[in-house]
C-alpha positions as CSV (number, residue, x, y, z in Angstrom):
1,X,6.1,10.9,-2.8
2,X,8.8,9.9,0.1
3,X,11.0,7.2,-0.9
4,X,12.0,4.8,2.2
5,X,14.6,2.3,1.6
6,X,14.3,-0.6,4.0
7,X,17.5,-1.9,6.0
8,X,17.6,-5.3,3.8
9,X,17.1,-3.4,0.5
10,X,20.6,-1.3,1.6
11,X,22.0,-4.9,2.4
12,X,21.3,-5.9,-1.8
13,X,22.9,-2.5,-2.6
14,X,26.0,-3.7,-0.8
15,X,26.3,-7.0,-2.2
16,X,25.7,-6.4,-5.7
17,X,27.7,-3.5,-5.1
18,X,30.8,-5.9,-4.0
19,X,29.4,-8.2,-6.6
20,X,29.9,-5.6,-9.5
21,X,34.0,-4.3,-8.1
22,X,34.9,-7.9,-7.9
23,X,34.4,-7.9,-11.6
24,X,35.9,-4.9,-12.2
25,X,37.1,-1.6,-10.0
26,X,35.0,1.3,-9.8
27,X,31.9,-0.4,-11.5
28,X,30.3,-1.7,-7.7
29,X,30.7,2.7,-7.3
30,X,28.8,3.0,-10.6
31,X,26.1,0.8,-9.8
32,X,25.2,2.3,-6.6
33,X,25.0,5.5,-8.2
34,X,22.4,4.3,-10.7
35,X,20.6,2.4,-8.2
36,X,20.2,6.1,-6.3
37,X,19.2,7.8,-9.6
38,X,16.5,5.1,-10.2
39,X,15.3,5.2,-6.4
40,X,15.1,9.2,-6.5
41,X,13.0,8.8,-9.5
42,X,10.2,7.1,-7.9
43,X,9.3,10.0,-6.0
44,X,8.0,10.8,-9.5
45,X,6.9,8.1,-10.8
46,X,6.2,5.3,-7.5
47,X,3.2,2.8,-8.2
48,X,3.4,3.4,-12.5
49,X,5.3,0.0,-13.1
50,X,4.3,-3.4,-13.2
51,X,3.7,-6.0,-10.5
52,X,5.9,-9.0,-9.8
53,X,5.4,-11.4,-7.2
54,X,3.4,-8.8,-5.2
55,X,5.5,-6.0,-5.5
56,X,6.3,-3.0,-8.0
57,X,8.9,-3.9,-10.1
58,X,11.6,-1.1,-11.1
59,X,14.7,-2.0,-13.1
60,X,18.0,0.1,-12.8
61,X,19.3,1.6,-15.7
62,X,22.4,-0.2,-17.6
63,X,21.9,-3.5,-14.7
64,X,19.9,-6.3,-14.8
65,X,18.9,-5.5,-11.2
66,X,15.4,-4.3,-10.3
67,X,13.7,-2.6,-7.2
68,X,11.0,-4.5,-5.8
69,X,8.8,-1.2,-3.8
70,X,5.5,-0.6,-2.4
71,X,3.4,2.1,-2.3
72,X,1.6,3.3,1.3
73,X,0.1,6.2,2.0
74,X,2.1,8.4,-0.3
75,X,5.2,6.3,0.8
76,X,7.2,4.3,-1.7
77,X,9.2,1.5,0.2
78,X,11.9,-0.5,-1.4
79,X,12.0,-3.8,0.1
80,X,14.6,-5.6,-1.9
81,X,16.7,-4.8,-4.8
82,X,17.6,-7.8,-6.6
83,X,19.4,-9.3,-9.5
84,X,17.5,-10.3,-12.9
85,X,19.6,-13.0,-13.5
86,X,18.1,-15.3,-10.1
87,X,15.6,-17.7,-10.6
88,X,12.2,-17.0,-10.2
89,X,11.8,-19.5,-7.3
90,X,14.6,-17.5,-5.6
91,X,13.6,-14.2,-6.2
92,X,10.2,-15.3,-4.3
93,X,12.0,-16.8,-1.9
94,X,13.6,-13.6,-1.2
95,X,10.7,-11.2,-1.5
96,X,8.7,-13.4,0.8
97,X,10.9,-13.0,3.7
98,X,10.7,-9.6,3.3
């Protein structure tokens, strides 16, 4: 499958990226490299996980941040990537302006 990664999913990269090197240097760096490892895997394995609020619901490795994807005609689409830690109220917030 193609993985598309919307323009407001690249926008959560970038802030818990900043996020994650305001706690400590190189670690934003580190994050976004998992959060590529995790989105080239759903090529593989796109539409296997579980449903949250409407959407697949992927978690990146050693983060409690998860990618929130759809599948389409052989398309996965990740709409939002978003941290764990948020309230549900706000992570459906998010998701349904998406």
């Amino acid at each position: 499958m193609r993985v598309v990664i919307e323009a407001a999913a690249y926008s959560d990269v970038d802030a818990v990226s900043d996020f994650y090197d305001q706690q400590e240097a190189g670690v934003g760096l580190y994050f976004v490299q998992e959060f590529a490892r995790t989105a080239r895997s759903l090529e593989t394995t796109g539409g296997i996980h579980v449903r949250r609020h409407g959407f697949h619901f992927c978690l990146v490795e050693r983060f409690p941040v998860a990618l929130y994807y759809q599948v389409e005609n052989n398309e996965v689409r990740i709409v939002a990537v978003l941290d764990c830690r948020r309230s549900p109220r706000w992570i459906r917030r998010q998701l349904r302006d998406r």
